[in-house]
N, C-alpha and C positions, 0 to 999 in steps of 0.2 A: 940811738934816739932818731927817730922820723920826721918828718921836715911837719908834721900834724903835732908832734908833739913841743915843739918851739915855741916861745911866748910870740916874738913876732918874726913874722918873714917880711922882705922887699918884694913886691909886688909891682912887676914890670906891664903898664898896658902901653899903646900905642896911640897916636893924634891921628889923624888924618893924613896929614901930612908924614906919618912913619917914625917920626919921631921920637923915640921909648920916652915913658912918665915913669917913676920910680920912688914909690911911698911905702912906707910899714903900713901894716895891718895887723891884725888878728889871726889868728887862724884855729879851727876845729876841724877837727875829722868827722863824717860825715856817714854813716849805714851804707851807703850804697858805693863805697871806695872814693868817691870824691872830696875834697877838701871843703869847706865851709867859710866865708867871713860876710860879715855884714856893710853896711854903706846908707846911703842916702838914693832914691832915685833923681831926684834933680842933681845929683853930684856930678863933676867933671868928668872923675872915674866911673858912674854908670854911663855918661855917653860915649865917654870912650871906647867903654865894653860893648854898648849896642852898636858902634861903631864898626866896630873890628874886634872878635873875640879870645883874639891870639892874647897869651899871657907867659912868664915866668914866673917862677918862684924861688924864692930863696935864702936862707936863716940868716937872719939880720939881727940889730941892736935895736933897740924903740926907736933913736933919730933915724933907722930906714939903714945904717949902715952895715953892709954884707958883712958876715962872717966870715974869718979867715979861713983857707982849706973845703969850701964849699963852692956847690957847684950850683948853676941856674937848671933851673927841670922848666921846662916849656908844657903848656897846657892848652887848656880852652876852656873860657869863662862861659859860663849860662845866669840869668839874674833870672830872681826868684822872686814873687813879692806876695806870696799864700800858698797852703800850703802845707805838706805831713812832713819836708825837708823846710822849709822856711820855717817852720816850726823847729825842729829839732835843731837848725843849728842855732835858734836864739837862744833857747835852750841850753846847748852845751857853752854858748861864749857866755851866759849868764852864769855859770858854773864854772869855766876855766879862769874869767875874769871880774866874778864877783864886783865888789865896789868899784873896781876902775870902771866897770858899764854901767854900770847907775849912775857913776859921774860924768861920763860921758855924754849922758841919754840930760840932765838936767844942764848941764854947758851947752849943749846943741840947741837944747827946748828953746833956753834962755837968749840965744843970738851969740854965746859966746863958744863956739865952736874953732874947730881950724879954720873953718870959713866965715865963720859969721855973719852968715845966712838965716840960722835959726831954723836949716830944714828938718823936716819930719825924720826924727834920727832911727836907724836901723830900720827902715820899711820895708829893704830890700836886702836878701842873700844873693851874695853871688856864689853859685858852685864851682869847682874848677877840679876838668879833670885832668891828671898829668899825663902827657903822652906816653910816658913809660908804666902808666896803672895798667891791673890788670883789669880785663874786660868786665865789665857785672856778670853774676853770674846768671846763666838764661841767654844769652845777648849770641848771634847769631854773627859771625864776619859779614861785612858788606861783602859784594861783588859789584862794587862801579866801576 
């Protein structure tokens, strides 16, 4: 089984200060070999990512806790917020996770969120590619 086909993975970003954050998510597999989850843009975890786009990942329990025998895969986040990939992975986590995203999307609407906020829920995809994927296909090596 692939770290795409897990209900949720821990998802490692960074503060500012270097700090690692470390929450569950979602996760789908993505057309173009990158991973898919969804978010908020006012979310902490979207500043974080425009912050500094360095990531982990890695197969976890819904409270976020790692799985045993597993390893951290290191990436890099891109956020997405329109879209033929911000599409598709609303898409697929609409289909992986049925009811739990409709209830999701009606808790956040409502103010009752993990944050409680009330922000515009799933606006934005973050993609993440792992640095051990293989290249897209077409895709050219740098020379920097």
């Amino acid at each position: 089984m692939g770290i795409a086909d897990e209900r949720y993975v821990a998802l490692t970003t960074y503060r500012r200060s270097g700090d690692p954050v470390t929450e569950p998510v979602w996760i789908v597999p993505v057309s173009d070999g990158r991973l898919g989850h969804i978010t908020a843009m006012g979310s902490e975890r979207a500043t974080r990512l425009r912050l500094d786009p360095r990531v982990t990942l890695q197969p976890a329990h819904a409270r976020g806790a790692v799985k045993d025998a597993t390893t951290p895969r290191p990436g890099t986040a891109e956020l997405v917020r329109s879209g033929r990939l911000f599409d598709e992975v609303r898409r697929e986590v609409r289909r992986k996770y049925g009811l739990r995203d409709r209830v999701a999307g009606l808790l956040a609407g409502a103010g009752l969120g993990p944050d409680g906020k009330g922000r515009t829920y799933a606006d934005t995809v973050v993609l993440v590619r792992l640095d051990d994927a293989p290249a897209p296909e077409g895709s050219q090596p740098r020379s920097d």
